[in-house]
Backbone as a printed PyTorch tensor [residue, N CA C, xyz], in Angstrom:
tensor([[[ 83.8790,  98.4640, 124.7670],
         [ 84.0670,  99.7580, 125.3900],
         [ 84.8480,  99.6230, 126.6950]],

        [[ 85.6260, 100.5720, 127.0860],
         [ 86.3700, 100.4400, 128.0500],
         [ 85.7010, 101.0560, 129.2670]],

        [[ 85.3440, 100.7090, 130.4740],
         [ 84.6440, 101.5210, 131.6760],
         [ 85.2490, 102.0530, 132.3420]],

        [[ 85.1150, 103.4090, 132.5210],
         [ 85.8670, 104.3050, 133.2840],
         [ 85.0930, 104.3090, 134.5410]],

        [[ 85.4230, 104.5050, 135.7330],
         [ 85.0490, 104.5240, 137.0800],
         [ 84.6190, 103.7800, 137.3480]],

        [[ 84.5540, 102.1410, 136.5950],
         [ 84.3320, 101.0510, 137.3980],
         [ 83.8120, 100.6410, 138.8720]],

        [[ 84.8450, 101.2690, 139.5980],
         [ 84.7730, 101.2400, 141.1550],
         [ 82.9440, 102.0490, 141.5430]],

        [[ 82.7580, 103.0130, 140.7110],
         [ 81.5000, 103.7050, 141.4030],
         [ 80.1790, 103.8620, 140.2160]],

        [[ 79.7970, 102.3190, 139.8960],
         [ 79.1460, 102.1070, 138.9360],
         [ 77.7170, 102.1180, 139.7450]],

        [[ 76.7750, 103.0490, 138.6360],
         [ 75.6820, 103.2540, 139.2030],
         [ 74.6150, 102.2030, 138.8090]],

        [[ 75.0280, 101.8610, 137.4780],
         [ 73.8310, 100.7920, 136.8500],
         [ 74.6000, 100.1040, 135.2450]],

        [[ 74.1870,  99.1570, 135.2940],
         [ 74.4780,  98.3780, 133.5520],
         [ 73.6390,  97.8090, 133.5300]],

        [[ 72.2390,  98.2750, 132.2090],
         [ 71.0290,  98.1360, 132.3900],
         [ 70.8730,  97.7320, 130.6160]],

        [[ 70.1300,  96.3630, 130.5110],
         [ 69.3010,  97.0300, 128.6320],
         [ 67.5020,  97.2700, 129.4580]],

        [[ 67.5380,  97.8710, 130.3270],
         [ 65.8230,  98.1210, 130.7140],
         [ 65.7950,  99.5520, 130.9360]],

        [[ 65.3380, 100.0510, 129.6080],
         [ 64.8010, 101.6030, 129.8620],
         [ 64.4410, 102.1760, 131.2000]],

        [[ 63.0800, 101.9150, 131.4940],
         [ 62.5340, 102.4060, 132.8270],
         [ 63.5540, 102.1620, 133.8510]],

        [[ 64.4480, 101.1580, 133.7810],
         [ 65.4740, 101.5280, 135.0870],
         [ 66.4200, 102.6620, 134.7970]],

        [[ 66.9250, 102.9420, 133.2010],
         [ 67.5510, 104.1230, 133.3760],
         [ 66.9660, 105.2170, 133.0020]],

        [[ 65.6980, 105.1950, 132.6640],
         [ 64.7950, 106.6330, 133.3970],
         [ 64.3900, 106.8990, 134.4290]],

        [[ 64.4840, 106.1510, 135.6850],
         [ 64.3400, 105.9240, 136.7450],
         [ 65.6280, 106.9930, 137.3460]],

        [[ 66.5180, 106.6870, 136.7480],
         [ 68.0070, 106.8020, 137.3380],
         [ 68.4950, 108.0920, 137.0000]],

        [[ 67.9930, 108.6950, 135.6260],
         [ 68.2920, 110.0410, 134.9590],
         [ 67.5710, 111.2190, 135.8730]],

        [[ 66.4950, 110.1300, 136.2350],
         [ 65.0450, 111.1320, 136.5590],
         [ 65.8580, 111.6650, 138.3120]],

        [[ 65.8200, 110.4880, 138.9680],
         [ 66.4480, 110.9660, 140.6650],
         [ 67.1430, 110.8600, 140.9380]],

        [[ 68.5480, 110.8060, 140.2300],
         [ 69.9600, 111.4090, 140.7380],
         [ 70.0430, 112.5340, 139.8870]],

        [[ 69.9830, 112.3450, 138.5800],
         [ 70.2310, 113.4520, 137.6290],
         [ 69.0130, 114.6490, 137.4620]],

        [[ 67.9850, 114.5830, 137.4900],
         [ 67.1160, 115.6940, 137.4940],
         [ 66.3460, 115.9050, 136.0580]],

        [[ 66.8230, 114.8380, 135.0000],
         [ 66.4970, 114.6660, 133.7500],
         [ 64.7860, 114.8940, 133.9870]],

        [[ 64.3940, 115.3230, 132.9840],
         [ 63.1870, 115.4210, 132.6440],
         [ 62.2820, 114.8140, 131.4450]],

        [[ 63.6760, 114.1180, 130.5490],
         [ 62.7180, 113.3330, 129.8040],
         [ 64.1060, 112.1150, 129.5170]],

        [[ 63.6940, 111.2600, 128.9950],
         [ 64.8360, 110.2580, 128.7140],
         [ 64.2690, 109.1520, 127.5920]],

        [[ 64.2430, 109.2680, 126.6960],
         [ 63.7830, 108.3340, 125.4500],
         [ 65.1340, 107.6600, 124.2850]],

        [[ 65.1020, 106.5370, 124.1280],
         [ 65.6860, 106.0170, 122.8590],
         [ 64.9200, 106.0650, 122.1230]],

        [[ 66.2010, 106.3020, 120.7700],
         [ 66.0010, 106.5930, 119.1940],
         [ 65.8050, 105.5370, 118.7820]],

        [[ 65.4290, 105.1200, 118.0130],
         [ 65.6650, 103.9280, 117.1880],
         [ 64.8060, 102.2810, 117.7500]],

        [[ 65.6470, 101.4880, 117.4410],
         [ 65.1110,  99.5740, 118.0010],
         [ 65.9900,  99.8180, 119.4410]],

        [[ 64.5980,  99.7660, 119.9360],
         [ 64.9380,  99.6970, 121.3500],
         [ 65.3310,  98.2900, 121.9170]],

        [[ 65.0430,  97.7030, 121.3340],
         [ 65.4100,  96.0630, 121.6540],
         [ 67.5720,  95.9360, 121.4350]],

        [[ 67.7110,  97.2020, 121.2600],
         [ 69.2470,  97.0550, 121.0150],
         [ 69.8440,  97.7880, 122.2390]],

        [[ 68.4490,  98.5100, 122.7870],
         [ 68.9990,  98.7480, 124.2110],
         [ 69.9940,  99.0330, 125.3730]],

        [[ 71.2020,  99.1330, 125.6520],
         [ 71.6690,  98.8190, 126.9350],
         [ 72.8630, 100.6260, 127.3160]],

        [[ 72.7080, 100.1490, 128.5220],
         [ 73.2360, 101.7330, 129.0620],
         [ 73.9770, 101.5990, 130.0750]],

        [[ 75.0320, 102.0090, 130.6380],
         [ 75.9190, 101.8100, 132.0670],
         [ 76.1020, 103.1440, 132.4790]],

        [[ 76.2750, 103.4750, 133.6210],
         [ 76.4910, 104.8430, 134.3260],
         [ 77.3990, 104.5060, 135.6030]],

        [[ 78.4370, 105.6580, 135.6230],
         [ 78.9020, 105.5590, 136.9610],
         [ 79.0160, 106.7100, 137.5180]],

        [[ 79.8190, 107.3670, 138.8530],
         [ 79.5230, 108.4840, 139.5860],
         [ 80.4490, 108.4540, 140.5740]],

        [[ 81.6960, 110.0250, 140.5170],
         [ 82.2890, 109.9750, 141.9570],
         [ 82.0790, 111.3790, 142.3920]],

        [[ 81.3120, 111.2930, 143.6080],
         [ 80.8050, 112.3090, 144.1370],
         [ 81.4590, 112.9390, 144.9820]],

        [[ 81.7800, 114.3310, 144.4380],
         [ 82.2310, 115.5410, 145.8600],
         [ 81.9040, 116.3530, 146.4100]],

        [[ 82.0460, 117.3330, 147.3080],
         [ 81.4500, 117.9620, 147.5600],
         [ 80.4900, 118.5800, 146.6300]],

        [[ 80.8870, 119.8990, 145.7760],
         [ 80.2520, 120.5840, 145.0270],
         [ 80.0690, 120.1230, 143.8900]],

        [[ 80.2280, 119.0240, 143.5350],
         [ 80.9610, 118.0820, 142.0120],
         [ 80.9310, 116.7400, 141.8900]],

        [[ 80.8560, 116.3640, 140.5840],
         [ 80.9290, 115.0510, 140.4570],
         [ 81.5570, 114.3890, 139.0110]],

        [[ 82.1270, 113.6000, 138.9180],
         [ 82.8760, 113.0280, 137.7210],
         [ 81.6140, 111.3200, 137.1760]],

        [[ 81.2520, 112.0760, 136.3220],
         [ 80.0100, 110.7420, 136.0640],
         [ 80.7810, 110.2440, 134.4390]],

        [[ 80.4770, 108.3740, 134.4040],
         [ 80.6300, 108.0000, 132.8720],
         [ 79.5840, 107.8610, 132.5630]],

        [[ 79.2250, 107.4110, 131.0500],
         [ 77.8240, 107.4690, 131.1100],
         [ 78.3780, 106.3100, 129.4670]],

        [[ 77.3870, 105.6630, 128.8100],
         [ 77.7490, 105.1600, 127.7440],
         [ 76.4300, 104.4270, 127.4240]],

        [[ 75.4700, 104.5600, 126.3480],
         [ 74.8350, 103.7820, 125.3100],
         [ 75.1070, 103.1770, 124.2340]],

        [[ 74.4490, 101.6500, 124.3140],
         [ 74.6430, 100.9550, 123.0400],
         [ 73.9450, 101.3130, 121.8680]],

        [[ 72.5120, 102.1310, 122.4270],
         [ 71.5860, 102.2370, 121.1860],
         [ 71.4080, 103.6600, 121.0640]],

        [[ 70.9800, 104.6450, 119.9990],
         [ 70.8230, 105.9730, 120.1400],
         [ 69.6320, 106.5240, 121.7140]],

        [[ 70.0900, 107.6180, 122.2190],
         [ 68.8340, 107.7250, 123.4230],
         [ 69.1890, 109.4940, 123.1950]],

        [[ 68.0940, 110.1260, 123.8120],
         [ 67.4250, 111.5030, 123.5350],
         [ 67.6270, 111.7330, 125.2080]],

        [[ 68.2510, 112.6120, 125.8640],
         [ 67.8300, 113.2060, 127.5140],
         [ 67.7490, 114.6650, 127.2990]],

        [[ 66.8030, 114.9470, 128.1630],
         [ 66.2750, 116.0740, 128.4220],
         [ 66.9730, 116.9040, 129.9020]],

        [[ 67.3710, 117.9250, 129.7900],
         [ 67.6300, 118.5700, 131.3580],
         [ 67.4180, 119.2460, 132.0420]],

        [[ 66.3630, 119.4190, 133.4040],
         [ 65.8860, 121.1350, 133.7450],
         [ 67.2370, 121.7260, 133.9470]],

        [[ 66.7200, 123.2650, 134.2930],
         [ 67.7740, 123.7610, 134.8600],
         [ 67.7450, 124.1810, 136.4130]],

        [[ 69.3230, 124.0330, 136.5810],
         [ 69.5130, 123.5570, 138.0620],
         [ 71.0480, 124.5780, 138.1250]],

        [[ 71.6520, 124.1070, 139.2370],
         [ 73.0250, 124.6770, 140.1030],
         [ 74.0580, 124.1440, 139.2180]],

        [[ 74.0670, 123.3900, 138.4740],
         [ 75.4050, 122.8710, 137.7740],
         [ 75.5370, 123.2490, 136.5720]],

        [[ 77.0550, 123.0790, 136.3290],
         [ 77.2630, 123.4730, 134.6810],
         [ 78.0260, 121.7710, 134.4910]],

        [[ 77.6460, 121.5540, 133.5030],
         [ 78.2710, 120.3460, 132.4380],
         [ 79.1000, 120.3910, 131.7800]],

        [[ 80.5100, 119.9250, 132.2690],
         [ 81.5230, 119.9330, 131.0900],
         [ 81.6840, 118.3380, 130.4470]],

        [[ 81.0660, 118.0250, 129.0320],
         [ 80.8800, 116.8310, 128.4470],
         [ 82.5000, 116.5860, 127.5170]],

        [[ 82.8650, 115.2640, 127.7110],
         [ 84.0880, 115.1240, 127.5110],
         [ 83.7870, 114.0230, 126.6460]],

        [[ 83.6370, 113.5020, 125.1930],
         [ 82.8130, 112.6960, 124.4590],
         [ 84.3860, 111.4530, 124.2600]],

        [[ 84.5160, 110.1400, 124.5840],
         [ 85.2340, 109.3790, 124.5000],
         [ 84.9300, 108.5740, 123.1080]],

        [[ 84.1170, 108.1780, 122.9920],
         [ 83.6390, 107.5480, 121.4980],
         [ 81.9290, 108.0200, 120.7520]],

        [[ 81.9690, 107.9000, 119.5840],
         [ 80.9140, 108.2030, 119.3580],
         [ 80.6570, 109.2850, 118.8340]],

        [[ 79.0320, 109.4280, 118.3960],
         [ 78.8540, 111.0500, 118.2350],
         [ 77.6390, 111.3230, 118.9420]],

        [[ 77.3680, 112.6040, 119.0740],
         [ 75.4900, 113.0990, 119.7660],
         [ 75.8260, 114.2520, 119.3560]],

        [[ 74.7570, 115.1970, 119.9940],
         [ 74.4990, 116.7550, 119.8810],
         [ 74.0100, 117.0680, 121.2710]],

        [[ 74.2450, 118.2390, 121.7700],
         [ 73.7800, 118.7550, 122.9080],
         [ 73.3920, 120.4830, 122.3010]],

        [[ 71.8090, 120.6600, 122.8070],
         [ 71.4210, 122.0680, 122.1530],
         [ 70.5950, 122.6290, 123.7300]],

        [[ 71.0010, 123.6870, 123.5890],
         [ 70.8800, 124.8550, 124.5590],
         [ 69.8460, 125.5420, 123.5810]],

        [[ 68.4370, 125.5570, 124.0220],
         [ 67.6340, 126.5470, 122.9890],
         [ 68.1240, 126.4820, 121.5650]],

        [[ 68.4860, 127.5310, 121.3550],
         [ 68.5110, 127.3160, 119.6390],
         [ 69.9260, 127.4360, 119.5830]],

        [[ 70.6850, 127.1110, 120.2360],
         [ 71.9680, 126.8930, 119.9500],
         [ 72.5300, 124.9520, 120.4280]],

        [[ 73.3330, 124.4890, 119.0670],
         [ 73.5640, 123.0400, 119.2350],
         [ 74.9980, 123.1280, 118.8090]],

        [[ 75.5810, 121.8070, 119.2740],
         [ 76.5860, 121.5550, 118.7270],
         [ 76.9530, 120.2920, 118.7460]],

        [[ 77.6030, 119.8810, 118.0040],
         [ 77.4500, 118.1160, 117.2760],
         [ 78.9470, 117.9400, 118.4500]],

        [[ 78.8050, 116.7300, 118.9810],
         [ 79.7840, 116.1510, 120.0280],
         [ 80.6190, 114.9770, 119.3310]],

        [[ 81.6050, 114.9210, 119.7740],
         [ 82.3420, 113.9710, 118.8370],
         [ 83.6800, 113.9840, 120.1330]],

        [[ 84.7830, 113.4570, 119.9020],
         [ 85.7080, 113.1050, 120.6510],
         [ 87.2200, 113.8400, 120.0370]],

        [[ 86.4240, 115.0730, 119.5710],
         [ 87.7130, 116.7500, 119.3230],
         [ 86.9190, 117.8750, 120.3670]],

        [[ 85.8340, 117.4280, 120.8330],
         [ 85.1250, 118.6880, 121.1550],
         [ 84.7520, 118.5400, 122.4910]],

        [[ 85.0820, 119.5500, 123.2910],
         [ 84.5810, 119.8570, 124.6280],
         [ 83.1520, 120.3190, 124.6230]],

        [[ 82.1740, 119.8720, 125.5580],
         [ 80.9770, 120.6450, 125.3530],
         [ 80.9560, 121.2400, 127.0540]],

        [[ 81.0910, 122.8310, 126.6550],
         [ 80.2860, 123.0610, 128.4340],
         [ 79.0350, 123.9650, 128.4970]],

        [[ 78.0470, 122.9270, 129.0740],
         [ 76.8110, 123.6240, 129.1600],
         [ 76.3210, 123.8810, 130.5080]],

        [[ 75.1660, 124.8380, 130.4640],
         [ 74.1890, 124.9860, 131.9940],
         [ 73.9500, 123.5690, 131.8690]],

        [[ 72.7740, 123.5810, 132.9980],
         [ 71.8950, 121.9790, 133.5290],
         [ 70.9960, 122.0420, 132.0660]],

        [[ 70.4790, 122.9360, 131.9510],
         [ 69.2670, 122.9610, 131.0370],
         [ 69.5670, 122.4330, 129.7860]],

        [[ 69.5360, 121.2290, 129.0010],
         [ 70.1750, 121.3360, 127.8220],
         [ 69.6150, 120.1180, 127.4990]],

        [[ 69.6260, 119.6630, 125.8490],
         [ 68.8700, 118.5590, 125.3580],
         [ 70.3420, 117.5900, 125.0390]],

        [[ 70.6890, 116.4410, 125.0110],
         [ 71.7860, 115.8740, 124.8860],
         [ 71.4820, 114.2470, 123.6330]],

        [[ 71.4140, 114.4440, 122.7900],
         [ 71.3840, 113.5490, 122.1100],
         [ 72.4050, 112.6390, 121.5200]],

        [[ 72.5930, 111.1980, 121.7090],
         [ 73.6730, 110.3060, 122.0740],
         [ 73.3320, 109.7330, 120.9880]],

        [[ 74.3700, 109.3100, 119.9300],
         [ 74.1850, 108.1440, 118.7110],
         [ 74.5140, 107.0880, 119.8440]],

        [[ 74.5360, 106.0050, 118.2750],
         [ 74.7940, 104.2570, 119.1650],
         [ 76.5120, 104.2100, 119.1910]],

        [[ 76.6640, 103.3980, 120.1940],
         [ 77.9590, 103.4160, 120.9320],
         [ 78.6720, 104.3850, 121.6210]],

        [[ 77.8070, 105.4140, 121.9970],
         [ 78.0940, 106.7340, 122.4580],
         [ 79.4120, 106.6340, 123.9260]],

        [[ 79.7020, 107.0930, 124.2260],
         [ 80.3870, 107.1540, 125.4110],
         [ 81.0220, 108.5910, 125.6790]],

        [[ 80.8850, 108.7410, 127.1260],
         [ 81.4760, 110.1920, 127.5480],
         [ 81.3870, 110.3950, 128.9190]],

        [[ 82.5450, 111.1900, 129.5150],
         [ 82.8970, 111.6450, 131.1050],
         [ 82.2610, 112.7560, 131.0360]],

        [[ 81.7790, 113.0050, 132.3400],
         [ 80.6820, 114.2900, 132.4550],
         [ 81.5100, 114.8100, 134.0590]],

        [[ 81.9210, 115.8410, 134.1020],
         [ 82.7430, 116.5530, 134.9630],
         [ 81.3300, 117.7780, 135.1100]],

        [[ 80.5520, 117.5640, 136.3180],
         [ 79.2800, 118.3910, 136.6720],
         [ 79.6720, 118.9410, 138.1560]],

        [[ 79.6650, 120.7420, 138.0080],
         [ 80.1230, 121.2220, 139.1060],
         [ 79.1170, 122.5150, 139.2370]],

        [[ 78.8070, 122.7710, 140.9330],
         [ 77.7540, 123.5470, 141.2690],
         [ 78.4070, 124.9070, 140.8380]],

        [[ 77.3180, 125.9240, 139.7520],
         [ 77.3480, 127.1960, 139.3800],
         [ 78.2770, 128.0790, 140.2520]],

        [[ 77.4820, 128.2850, 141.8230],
         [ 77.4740, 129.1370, 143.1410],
         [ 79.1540, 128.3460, 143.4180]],

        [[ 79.1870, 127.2910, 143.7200],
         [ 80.5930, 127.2860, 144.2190],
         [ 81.1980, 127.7600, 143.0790]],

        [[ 81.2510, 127.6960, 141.6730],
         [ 82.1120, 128.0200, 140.6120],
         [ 82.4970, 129.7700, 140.9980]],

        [[ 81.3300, 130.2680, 140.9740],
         [ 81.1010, 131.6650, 141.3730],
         [ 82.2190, 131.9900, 142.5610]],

        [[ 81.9530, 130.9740, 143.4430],
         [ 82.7570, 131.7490, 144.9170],
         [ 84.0930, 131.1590, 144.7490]],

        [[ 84.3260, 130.2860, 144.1170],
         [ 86.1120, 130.3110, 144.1790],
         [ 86.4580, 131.3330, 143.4650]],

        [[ 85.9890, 131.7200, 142.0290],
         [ 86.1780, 132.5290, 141.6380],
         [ 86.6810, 134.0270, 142.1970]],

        [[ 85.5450, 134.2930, 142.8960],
         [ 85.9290, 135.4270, 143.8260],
         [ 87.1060, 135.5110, 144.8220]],

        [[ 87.0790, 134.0960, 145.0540],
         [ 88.1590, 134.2620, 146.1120],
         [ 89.6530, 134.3110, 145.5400]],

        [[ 89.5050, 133.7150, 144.2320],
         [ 90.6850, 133.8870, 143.2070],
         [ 91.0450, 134.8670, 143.1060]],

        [[ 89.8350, 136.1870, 142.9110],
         [ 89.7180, 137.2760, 142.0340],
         [ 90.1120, 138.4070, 143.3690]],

        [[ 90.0380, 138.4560, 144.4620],
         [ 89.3530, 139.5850, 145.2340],
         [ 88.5490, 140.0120, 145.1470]],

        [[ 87.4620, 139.5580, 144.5730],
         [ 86.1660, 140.7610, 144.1950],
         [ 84.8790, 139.8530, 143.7090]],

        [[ 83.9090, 140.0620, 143.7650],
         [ 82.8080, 138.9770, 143.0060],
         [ 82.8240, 139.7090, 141.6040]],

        [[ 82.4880, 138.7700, 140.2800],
         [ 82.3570, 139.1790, 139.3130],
         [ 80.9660, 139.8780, 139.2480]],

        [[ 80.9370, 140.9900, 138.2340],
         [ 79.4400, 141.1890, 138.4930],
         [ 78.4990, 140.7520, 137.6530]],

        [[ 78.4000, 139.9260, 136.9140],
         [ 77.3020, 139.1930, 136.2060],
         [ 77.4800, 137.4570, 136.7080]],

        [[ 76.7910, 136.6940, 135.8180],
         [ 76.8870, 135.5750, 136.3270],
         [ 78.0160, 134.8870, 135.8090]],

        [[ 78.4220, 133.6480, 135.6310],
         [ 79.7110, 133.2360, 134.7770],
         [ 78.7840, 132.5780, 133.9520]],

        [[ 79.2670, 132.7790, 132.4120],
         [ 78.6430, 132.0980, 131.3020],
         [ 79.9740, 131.2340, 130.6750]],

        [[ 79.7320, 130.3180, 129.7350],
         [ 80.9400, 129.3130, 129.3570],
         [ 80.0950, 129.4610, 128.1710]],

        [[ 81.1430, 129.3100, 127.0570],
         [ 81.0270, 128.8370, 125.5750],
         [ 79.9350, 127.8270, 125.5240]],

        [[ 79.5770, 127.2100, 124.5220],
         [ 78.8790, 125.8570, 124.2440],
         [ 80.1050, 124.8640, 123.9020]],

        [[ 80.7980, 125.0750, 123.3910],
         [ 81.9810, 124.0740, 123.2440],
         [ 83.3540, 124.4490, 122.2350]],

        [[ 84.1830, 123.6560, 123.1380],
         [ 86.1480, 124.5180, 122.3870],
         [ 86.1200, 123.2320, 121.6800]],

        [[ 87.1780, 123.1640, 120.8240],
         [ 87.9510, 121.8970, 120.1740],
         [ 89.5380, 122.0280, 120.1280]],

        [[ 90.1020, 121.2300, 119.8300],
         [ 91.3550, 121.0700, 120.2730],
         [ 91.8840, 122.1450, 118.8600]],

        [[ 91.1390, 122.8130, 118.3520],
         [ 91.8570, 123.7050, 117.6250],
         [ 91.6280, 125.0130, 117.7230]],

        [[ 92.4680, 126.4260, 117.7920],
         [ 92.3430, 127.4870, 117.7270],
         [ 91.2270, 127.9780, 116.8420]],

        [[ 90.1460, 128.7080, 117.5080],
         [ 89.5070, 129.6780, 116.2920],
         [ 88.1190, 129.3450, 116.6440]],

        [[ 87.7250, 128.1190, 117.0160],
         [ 86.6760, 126.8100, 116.4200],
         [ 85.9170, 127.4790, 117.7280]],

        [[ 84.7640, 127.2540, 117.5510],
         [ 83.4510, 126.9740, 119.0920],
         [ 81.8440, 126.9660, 118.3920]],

        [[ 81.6180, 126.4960, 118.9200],
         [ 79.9550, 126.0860, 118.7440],
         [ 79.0010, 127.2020, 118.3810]]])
């Protein structure tokens, strides 16, 4: 696998509890379990942090299950290899490397083995206020996003 953000690597771990440790208090995860022989184990994460935003990699060797409260950010999942599913309540959609996924915080994210993907996570409220300032005007509901585009006309989750 190739590592993207190298420079701002958070962990390269095969020890669960360190990356439930890691999901749990940077990320806000609420549950974090592997699928399968856990003895096949291993996970790397990295992170470049901005103000309102952050560009995270993320990549498993073995299938793993995360859980997400909901919070200030929306998730735009950018899947590099691999497959998973990410489901919003009763709405899912299978991730693969044609498909954009953008979700709230709240969302279940399930990663097959060899998974890999860039996670572009940006605060709701700032999304909201550039917006406005784009717009002249505040929108009057909240901003909602699809569950996910693909590189083809027509297609979404």
């Amino acid at each position: 696998m190739v590592r993207y953000l190298k420079a701002f690597t958070i962990v390269a771990t095969r020890e669960i509890e360190v990356m439930r440790s890691i999901l749990f208090d940077i990320y806000g995860a609420r549950s974090f379990e592997p699928i399968g022989e856990q003895s096949l184990f291993f996970a790397e994460a990295a992170a470049l942090y901005l103000d309102s935003s952050n560009m995270c990699y993320c990549s498993c060797g073995s299938a793993v299950r995360v859980e997400f409260h909901d919070d200030d950010y929306v998730r735009l999942q950018i899947c590099l290899s691999g497959t998973g599913r990410t489901s919003i309540g009763q709405r899912r959609v299978d991730v693969n490397s044609t498909v954009i996924v953008c979700s709230p915080a709240e969302a279940v994210l399930e990663f097959g083995q060899s998974f890999e993907q860039l996670v572009l996570r940006a605060k709701q409220s700032t999304l909201e206020k550039d917006l406005t300032i784009l717009l002249g005007s505040q929108p009057k509901n909240r901003i909602s996003f699809d569950l996910s585009a693909s590189g083809q006309v027509g297609q979404s989750g």
